[in-house]
N, C-alpha and C positions, 0 to 999 in steps of 0.2 A: 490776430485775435487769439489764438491760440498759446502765445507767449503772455498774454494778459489774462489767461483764463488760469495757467500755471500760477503768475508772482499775484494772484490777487484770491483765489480758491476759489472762482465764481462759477467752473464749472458744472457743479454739481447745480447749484442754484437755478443756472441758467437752463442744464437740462429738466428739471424737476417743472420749470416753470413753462418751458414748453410741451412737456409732456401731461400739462393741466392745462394746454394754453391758454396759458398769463403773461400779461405784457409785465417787462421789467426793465425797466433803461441801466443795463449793464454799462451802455457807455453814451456820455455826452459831449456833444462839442459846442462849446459857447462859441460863435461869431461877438465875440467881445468888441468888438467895434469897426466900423466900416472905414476910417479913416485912415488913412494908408501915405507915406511918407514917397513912395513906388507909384510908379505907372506901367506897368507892364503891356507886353504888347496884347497879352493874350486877357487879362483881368480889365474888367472895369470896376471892382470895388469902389473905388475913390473916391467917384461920382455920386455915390449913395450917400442920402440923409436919411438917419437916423435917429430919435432921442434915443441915447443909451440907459440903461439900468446903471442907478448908482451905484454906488460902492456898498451902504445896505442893503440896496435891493438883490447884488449876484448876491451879496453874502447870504441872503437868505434862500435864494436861488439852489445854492452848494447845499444847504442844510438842509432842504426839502428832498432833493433829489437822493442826498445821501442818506436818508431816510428808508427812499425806497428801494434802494441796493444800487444805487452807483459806483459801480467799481472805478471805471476810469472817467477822469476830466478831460479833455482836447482844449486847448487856449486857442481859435483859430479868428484870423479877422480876413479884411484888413490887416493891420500890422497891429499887435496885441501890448506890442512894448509901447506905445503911443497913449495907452489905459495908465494913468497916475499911480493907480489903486490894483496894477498887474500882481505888483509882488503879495499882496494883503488875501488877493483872492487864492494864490499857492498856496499860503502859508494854510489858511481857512479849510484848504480841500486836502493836506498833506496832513493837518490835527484829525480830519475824518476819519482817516487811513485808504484815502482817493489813490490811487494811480495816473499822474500829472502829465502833459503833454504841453508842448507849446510849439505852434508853426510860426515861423518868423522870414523877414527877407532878409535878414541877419545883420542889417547896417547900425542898426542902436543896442547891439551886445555888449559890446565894450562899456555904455552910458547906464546900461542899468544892470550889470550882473548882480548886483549885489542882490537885484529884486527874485532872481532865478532861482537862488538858494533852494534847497530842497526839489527842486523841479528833478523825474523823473528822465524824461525826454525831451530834451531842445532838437528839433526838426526844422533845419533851415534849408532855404530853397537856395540851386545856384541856376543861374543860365545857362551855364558853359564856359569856356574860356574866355577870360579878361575883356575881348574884342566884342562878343557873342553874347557873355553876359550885358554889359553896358547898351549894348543895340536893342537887346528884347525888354530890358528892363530900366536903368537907369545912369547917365553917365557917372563916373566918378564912383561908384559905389563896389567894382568887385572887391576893391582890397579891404574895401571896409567889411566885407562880408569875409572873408577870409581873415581878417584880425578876431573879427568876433567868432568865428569858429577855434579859433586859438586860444584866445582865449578863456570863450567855455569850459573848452578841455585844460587849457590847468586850472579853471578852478574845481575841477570832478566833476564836472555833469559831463553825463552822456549826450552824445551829438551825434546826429545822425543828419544826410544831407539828401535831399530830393531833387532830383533832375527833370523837368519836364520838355519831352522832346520833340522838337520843334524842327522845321526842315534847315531851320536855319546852326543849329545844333547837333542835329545827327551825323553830320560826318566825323566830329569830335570824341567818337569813345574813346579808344584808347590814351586820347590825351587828357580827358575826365576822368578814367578811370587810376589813372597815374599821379592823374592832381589828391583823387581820395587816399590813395596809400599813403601821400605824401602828406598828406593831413592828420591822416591815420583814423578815418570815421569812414563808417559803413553808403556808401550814395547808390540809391535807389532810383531806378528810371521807370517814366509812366508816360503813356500818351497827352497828349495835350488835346481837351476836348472842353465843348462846350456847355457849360453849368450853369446855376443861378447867378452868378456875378461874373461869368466869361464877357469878353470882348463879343462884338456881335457875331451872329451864325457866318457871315460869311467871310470876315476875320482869322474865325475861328482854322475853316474851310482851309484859307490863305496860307495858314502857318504847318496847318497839319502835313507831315509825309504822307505819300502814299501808301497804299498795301504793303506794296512789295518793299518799298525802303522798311518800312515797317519788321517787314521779314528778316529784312537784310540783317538791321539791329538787333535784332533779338538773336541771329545769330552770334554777331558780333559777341556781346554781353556774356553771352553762355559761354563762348572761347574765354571772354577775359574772367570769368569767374571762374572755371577751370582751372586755367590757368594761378588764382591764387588771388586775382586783381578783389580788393572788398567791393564788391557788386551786389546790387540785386535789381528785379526786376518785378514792376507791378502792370502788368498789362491784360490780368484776367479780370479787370470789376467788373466786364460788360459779362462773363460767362455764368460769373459767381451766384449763388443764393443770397438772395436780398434779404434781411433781417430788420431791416430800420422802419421803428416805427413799433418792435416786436420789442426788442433789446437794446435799440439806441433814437437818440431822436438828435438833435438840435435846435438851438436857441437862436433868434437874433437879437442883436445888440437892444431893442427896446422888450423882447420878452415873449416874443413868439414864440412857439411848439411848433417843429414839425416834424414828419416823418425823417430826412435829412436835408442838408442846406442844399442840394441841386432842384427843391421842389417849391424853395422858399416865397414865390410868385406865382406859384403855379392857382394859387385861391388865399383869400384871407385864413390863417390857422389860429385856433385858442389862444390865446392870451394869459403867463403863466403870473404875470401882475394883477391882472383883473379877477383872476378865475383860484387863480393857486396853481401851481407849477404839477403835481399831481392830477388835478382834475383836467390841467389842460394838456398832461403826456394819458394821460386815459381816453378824452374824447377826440385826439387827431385825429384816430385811427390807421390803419399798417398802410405798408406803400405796398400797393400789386408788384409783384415780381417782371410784368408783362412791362410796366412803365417804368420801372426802372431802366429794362434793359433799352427802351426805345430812347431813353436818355442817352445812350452810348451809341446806339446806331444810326445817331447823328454825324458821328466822326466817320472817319476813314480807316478805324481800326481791320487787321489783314482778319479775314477767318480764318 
C-alpha cells in the first residue's frame, strides 16, 4: 500500500480523510467474474452463479468510484481474462488516471495480451513446481502459465507472481525461488487460508502446514531473500490494521459493496446497480478489526 500511495499522491488524501473520519475507497477490487477456466484445490470460485455487470454497467462502475478518489483498480475473479470486455474496462480506468491490477491463473496471457495493454500490474498465481502446480490446480496448464508470464514481460508489463503455500508446496522454496530469477519477476508467498470463495473449512484445514512448517518457511524465504533470491513474503494480514470498508471495499460480479471479498456471504450488502455505487460504498459500513482477524484465525497460521 505504501508503494500505491507514493505512484498515485493519495497519501495525503487518505490521511486527511481519516483524520476527519471519511470514508474513501482509495482502493477497489472488482471480482469481475466467478467463472474461472481453473479448479483449484484450495478455491471453489467456479461453482458460483453469478449475473455479471455488463460492459456499461463496470464502465459506469470505474467512473463513479473514480469520482470519489479511487486511486487503484484490482481486476480479481475468478479468472478475469474470461470477461470479453476485460481489456475496455483497463483502458476506461487507465483514461481515469486509476492505478490497474490484474490477478490471473496465467493460462490465457498469451490469448489476450493485447487486452493487458496499459495495465499496471499483471499478478499471476503459480502452485509450485510443474508436478505441484498441475496437482493443486490444473493438469496441463504449468507451461502455459509460464509462457504467459513470458510473455507479459516482453510485452513491458510488470509481472509479478504469488505463491500460496500449501503443504503440498512448501518443501519447494528454494526451487521457486530459482524458477522466479529465472523468470526474472518478483514471487511472493502467503498462507493459504479460508475466505469467501475458499474450498470448504476443512479442505482448507487439509492443505494448510502446520505452525511450525510455517516457521520453518519463513525462515527459509528470509535466507533466500538475503541471499539475493527475488522473494517476498506476505504472512502478516492476520496481525495488520484492517482499513476496508474505510479506504477500500469490493465489488461482486453482479454489483454488490462490501467491506472486502472474504465477507462477501457473510449478509446481503448494498447494491451499487440499484442504489449507485457511492451510496452503496457509504451505507456497508467498516469491517471491525476483531472480525477480520477471526477470518485468519481460522487457519493455522504460526504466532
Amino acid at each position: 500500500m505504501k508503494d500505491l500511495f507514493s505512484k498515485t499522491g493519495a497519501f495525503s488524501r487518505t490521511a486527511a480523510a481519516a483524520a476527519l473520519n471519511r470514508r474513501y475507497p482509495l482502493s477497489v477490487t472488482m471480482i469481475s467474474t466467478y467463472r474461472c477456466n481453473f479448479m483449484c484445490a484450495y478455491c471453489d470460485i467456479w461453482r458460483l452463479k453469478e449475473d455479471e455487470l455488463t460492459t456499461s454497467q463496470a464502465l459506469r462502475m470505474i467512473e463513479e468510484f473514480q469520482t470519489l478518489g479511487m486511486r487503484r483498480l484490482c481486476f480479481d475473479g475468478g479468472e478475469p481474462l474470461m470477461r470479453d470486455d476485460i481489456g475496455d474496462l483497463i483502458t476506461q480506468a487507465k483514461k481515469k488516471g486509476v492505478f490497474t491490477t490484474l490477478i490471473t491463473n496465467g493460462s490465457l496471457i498469451e490469448k489476450n495480451l493485447r487486452k493487458l495493454k496499459g495495465l499496471d500490474v499483471l499478478n499471476v498465481s503459480l502452485g509450485g513446481p510443474a508436478e505441484v502446480h498441475e496437482r493443486q490446480r490444473m493438469e496441463d496448464s504449468y507451461w502455459q502459465v509460464l509462457a504467459g508470464i513470458r510473455s507479459a514481460k516482453s510485452a513491458g508489463l510488470a509481472v509479478k507472481v504469488t505463491v500460496v503455500l500449501t503443504k503440498a508446496n512448501i518443501a519447494y522454496l528454494p526451487e521457486m525461488a530459482e524458477d522466479s530469477g529465472k523468470l526474472g519477476v518478483m514471487m511472493t508467498f502467503e498462507p493459504v487460508a479460508a475466505f469467501a470463495h475458499a474450498s470448504h473449512w476443512y479442505n482448507i484445514s487439509s492443505l494448510s502446514p502446520g505452525p511450525a512448517e510455517y516457521r520453518e518457511a519463513l525462515g527459509v524465504l528470509e535466507m533466500l531473500r538475503k541471499r539475493g533470491a527475488p522473494v517476498a513474503i506476505n504472512m502478516a494480514a492476520e496481525k495488520s490494521r484492517c482499513c476496508s470498508g474505510r479506504f477500500s471495499c469490493a465489488v461482486t460480479p453482479s454489483g454488490d459493496v462490501a467491506p472486502c471479498h472474504h465477507l462477501f456471504y457473510s449478509r446481503k450488502w448494498p447494491n451499487g446497480l440499484s442504489m449507485g455505487f457511492e451510496e452503496a460504498f457509504n451505507s456497508m459500513g467498516s469491517l471491525p478489526a476483531a472480525s477480520h482477524l477471526r477470518l485468519f484465525r481460522k487457519t493455522t497460521l504460526p504466532d
